[in-house]
Every structure is written in structure tokens, then in C-alpha cells.
C-alpha positions in Angstrom: 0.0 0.0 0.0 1.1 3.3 -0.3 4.3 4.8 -1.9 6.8 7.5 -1.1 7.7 10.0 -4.0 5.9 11.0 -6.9 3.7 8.1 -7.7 1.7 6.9 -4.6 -0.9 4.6 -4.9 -3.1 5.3 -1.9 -3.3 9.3 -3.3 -4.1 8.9 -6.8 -7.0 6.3 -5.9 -8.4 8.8 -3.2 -7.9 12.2 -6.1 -10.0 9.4 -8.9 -12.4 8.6 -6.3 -12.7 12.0 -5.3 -13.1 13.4 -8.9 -15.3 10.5 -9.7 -17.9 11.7 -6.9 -17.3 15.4 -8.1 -18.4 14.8 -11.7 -21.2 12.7 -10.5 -22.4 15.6 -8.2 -22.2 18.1 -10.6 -23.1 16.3 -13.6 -20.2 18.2 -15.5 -17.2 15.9 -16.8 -14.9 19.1 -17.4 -11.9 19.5 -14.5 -9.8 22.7 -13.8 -6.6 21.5 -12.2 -4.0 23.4 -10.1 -1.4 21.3 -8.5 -0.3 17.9 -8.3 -3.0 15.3 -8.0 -2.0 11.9 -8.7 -1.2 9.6 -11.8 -4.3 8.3 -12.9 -5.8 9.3 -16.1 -8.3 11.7 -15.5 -5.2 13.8 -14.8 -2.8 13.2 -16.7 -5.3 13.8 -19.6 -4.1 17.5 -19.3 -0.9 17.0 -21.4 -3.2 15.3 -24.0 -3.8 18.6 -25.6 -0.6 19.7 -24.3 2.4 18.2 -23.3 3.5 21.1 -21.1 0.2 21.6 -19.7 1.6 19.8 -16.1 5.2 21.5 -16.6 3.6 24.4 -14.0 2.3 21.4 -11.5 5.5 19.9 -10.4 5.8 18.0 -13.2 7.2 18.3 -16.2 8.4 15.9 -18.7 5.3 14.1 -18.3 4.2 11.9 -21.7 0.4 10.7 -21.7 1.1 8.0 -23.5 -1.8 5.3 -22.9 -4.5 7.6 -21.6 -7.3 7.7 -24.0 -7.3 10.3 -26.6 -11.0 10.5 -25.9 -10.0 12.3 -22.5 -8.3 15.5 -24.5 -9.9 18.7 -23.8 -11.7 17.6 -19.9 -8.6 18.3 -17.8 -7.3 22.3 -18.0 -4.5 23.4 -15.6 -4.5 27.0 -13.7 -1.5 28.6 -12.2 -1.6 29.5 -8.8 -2.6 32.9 -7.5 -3.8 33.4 -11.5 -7.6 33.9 -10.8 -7.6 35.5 -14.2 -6.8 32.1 -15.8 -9.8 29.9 -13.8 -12.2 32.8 -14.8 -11.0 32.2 -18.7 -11.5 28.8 -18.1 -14.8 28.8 -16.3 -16.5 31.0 -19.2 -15.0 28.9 -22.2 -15.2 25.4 -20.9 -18.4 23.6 -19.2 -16.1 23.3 -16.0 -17.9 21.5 -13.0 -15.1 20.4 -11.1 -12.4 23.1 -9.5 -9.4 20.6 -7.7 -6.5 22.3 -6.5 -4.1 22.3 -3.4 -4.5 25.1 -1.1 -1.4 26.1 -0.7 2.6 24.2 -1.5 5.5 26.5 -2.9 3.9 29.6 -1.9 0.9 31.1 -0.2 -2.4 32.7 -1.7 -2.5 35.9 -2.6 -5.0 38.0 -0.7 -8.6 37.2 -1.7 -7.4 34.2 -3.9 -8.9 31.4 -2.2 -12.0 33.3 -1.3 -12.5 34.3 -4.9 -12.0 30.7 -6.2 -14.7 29.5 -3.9 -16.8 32.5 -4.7 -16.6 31.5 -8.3 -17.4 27.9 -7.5 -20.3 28.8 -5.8 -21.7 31.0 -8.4 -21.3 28.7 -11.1 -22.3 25.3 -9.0 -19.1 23.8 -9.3 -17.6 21.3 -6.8 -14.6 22.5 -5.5 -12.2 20.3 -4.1 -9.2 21.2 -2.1 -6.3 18.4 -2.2 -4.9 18.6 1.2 -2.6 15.3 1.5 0.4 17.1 1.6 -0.5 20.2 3.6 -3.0 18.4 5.9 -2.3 18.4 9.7 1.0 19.9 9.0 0.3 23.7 10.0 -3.3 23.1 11.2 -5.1 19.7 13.0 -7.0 19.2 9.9 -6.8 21.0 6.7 -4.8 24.1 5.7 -7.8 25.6 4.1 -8.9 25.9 7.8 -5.6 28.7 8.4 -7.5 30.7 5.6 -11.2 30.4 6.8 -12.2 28.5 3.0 -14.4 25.9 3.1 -14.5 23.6 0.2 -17.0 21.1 -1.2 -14.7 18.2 -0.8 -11.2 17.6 1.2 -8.7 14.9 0.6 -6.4 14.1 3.5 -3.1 11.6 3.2 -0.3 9.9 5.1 0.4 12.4 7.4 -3.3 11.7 9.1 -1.4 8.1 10.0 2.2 9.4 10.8 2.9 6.9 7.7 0.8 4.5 7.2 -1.2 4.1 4.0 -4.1 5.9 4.7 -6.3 8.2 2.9 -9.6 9.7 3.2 -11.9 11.8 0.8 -14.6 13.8 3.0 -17.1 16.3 2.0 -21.0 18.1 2.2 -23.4 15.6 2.3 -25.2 16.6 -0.5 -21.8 16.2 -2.5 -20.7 13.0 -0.9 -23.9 11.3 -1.6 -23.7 11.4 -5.4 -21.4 8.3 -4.6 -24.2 6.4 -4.1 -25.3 6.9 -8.1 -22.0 5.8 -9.4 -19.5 2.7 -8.2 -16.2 3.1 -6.2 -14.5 0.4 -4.6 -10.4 -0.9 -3.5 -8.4 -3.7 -3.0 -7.7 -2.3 0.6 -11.7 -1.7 1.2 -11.9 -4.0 4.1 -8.1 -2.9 5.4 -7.8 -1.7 9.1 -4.5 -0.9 9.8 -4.5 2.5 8.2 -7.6 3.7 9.4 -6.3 2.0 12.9 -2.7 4.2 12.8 -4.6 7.3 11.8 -7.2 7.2 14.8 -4.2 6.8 17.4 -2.4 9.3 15.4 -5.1 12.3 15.4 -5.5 11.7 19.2 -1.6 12.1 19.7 -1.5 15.2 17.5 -4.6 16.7 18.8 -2.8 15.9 22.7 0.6 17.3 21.6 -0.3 20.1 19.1 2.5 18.5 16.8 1.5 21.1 14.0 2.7 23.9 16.5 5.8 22.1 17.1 6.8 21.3 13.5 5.8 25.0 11.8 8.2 26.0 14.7 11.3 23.3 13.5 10.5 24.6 10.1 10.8 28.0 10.6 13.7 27.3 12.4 15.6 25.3 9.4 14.7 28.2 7.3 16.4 30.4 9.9 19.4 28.0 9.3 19.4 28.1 6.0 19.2 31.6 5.4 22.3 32.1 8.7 24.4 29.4 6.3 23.8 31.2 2.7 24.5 34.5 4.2 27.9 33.3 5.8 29.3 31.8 2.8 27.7 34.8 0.4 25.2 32.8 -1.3 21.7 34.0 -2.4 19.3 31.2 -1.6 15.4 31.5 -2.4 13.1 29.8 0.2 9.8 27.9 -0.4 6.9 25.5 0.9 5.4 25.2 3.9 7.2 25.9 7.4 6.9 22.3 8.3 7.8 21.3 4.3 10.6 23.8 4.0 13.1 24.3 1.1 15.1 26.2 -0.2 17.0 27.3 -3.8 20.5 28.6 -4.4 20.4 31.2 -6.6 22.5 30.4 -9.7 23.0 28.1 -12.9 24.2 25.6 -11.3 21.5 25.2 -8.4 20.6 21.1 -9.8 24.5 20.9 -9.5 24.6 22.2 -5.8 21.4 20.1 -4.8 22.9 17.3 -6.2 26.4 18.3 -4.3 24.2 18.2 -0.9 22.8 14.8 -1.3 26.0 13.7 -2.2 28.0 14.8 0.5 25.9 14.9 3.4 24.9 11.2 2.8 28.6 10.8 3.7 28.1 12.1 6.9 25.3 9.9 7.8 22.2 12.4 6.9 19.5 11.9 4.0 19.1 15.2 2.5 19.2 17.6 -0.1 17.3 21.5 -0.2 14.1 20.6 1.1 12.8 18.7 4.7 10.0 17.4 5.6 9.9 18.2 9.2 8.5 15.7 12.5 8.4 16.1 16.2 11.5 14.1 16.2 13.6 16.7 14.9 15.0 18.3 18.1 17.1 21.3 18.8 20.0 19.2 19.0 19.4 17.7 16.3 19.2 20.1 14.2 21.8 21.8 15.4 23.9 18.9 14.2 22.4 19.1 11.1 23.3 22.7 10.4 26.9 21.9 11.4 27.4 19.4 8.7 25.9 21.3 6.0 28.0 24.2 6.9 31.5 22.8 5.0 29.5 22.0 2.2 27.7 25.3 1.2 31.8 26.5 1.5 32.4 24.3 -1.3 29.4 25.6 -3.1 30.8 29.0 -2.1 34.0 27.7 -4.0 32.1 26.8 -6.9 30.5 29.9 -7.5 33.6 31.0 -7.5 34.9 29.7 -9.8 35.2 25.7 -8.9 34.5 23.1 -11.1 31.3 21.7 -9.7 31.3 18.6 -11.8 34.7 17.5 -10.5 33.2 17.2 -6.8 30.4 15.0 -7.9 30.2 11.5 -7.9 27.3 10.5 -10.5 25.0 12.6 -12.2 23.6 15.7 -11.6 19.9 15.2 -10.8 17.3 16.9 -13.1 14.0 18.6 -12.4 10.5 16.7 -13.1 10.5 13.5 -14.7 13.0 12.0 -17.4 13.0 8.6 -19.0 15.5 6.2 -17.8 17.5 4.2 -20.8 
């Protein structure tokens, strides 16, 4: 069950089932997309009509190869904070689905998320807010909660069961029951130990605030971060969410560098590169270990902007952005 990365099982079946009940409610097959929502083939019908249409959505380089042609022209992609472009979308296309994250590189802009459900209500469309990466990590529930936007429909993902595979697709009642006119079922239907992890987990969140504790850690690697790039005169650009920090260096080489800090902080016994996903278990002194081994190694970044060879310090490739085919 389940998956870590980009393709994850458990998430795509909970976006399909959660797009499935959407279309049903709204009787409307047409989707507007912002963000990343799985691999199944209601979504990656996007890049049917173009192949770039899911370069904006974390992931480019995607080919639709074996989704039905029929599917062109019901997925259409919006950038974030662009309300201009869901407005275009919503008076040239039959739209009755609206999925989107609420939030992951950067915030909304003021009004944003208000508009967007304003424009959802208007036009009775189902809005659905895809929260498996930003639920419980800055609020005990959704993140939509932070902005005071209700949607039609929440998805929530392994964070609700510190881990386990676990999803769950919740909504209005009068949305929700339109899955009673259509058929959705799972392997892992009858499976308990997800549900079973994320019940203990919500009550140990809800008891310890852990959302509290890891926007605090995250803000606090950020601090880091920024304390680091400024002592070895690097520009660094910072994204995400406090508790799913990361961060950019500023140059041509920044897939060189990222690479670089894989590389050489696996050698001193730590996975990771320019982005963290923070837990409760990452302690002051912790991370204060942390910080000291990634100090050496933005000097040799330093050195490479600089004019070092950053090539010659790397052991393998230099990793590439989005998805490429492996020969």
C-alpha cells in the first residue's frame, strides 16, 4: 500500500475517487486542475492537448502515452494565485469540477482562495481542495482551515497516519452522496491498519499540538538556511510550507549544488538535499547537528561559485528537475 515520491498509490485512488464523486455531483465531466493530484488518467489527460500543460504542477516531462485520446480537452490546468486564468476557463469550458491544493511552494494571494470559492459557488461547481500534503502539517486538519475556505470536498493523506497508508476523501453531504449513483470500490476496502494508525495518530496530534511544534522546526531550518547562505555569500530563495521547507541557491548551477548536498551529506550519515519534511523528532539538537554538517558544504558551493569546477566534486549525475526517462 502506499508509496513515497511521486507516484503513490493510496493518493491517486483517493484524487480518482474524489473526482469521480465530483463529476457525479455536478453532472459536469470538465476538470480545472491546479497542483499535483496523482497519476491516474483523469489527470494526466491535461498533457493530451498539451504536453506542457503539467510542466507548472511539479511535473514536467510528463508523456500521456496510454490515456485515452478521448480524454483530451476535460482536464485544463490554472496557475496558482492566477484567478484570471480559472475565470477564462470557467466562461469557455463547461467546467464543474475546481481541484486544487491550497497552498505548497507559496501562499495565496489576498482574496485568492475566497475568490475561487466564490466562483465555485456561483457557477455550481464542486470545489475540491487536495490537502494530502498540507494536511495536519500547519493546522489539526486541513490548511484551508488557516484561511477560513471551506471547500466542497477535502482529501487528507499519510500524514493523518504518521505513515501508514491511509487516505480519506470527505465532503458536504449533498456532494458526498452522489457516490451512491456511481461505483467506487479498493483492493484495501476491508483494510484496518491505516484507518487504525490514523485514529491513534489524530488523538496524539490533537494531545501534543505536533503542527505547533513542526511549523516551529521549520521556521527554524529556514532560519538555518538563510544564517548558512549568508555566511558563505550565497543567495538562496526559500519555499513551501514551514513544516515542508526548502530552499534554492540562486544560480545556474543550483541542480549541481542540490545534487552536491545529497551527495555529501549522505557521507556524513544524513539523507538530505534543499528541502525537509519536518517531524516532532527533529530536536534542537538535532538540528543543530544538522546545520553543522551542511555548513562545510555550502563553502564548497561557495568555491564553486567562484569559480570551482562543480562537476569534478560530484560522484554520479547531476539530478534533473521533473521526470525524465531512464535508458
Amino acid at each position: 500500500m502506499g508509496g513515497h515520491g511521486a507516484v503513490c498509490p493510496i493518493r491517486g485512488e483517493a484524487n480518482a475517487i474524489a473526482v469521480r464523486i465530483a463529476r457525479a455531483a455536478s453532472g459536469r465531466d470538465k476538470v480545472a486542475i491546479c497542483g499535483y493530484h496523482g497519476w491516474h488518467d483523469w489527470y494526466l489527460a491535461a498533457n493530451l492537448s498539451d504536453g506542457k500543460n503539467l510542466a507548472g504542477h511539479l511535473l514536467p516531462g510528463l508523456e500521456p502515452n496510454g490515456v485515452p485520446q478521448e480524454l483530451r480537452g476535460s482536464v485544463f490546468p490554472f496557475q496558482y494565485n492566477a484567478l484570471d486564468q480559472l475565470e477564462r476557463l470557467i466562461a469557455e469550458h463547461d467546467i464543474g469540477v475546481i481541484k486544487m491544493e491550497v497552498s505548497r511552494n507559496r501562499g495565496p494571494a489576498e482574496g485568492f482562495l475566497e475568490s475561487v470559492r466564490k466562483l465555485a459557488t456561483e457557477h455550481g461547481i464542486v470545489l475540491i481542495f487536495d490537502e494530502c500534503t498540507s494536511g495536519f502539517r500547519q493546522t489539526f486538519g486541513g490548511l484551508h482551515k488557516l484561511y477560513g475556505v471551506e471547500p466542497d470536498m477535502a482529501l487528507f493523506g499519510k500524514a493523518m497516519g504518521n505513515g501508514y497508508g491511509i487516505t480519506a476523501v470527505i465532503g458536504r453531504r449533498e456532494i458526498m452522496e452522489a457516490a451512491q449513483t456511481t461505483f467506487i470500490s479498493s483492493t484495501f476496502w476491508t483494510e484496518r491498519i491505516g484507518p487504525t494508525a490514523a485514529l491513534k495518530t489524530l488523538d496524539v496530534m490533537e494531545r501534543e499540538a505536533s503542527w505547533d511544534t513542526i511549523t516551529a522546526t521549520g521556521l527554524k531550518i529556514r532560519e538555518g538556511w538563510t544564517e548558512l547562505a549568508t555566511r558563505h555569500g550565497l543567495q538562496i530563495d526559500l519555499w513551501g510550507l514551514p513544516a515542508l521547507s526548502g530552499f534554492t541557491i540562486q544560480s545556474k548551477n543550483a541542480l549541481a549544488y542540490k545534487t552536491l548536498i545529497t551527495q555529501e551529506m549522505l557521507g556524513k550519515g544524513y539523507l538530505a538535499g534543499n528541502s525537509v519534511y519536518v517531524s516532532t523528532e527533529h530536536t534542537p539538537a538535532r538540528l543543530a547537528a544538522f546545520l553543522e554538517a551542511l555548513d562545510p558544504v555550502f563553502g564548497l558551493i561557495a568555491e564553486c561559485e567562484n569559480g570551482r569546477d562543480v562537476t569534478g566534486l560530484l560522484k554520479g549525475p547531476i539530478a534533473h528537475a521533473g521526470f525524465a526517462r531512464l535508458n
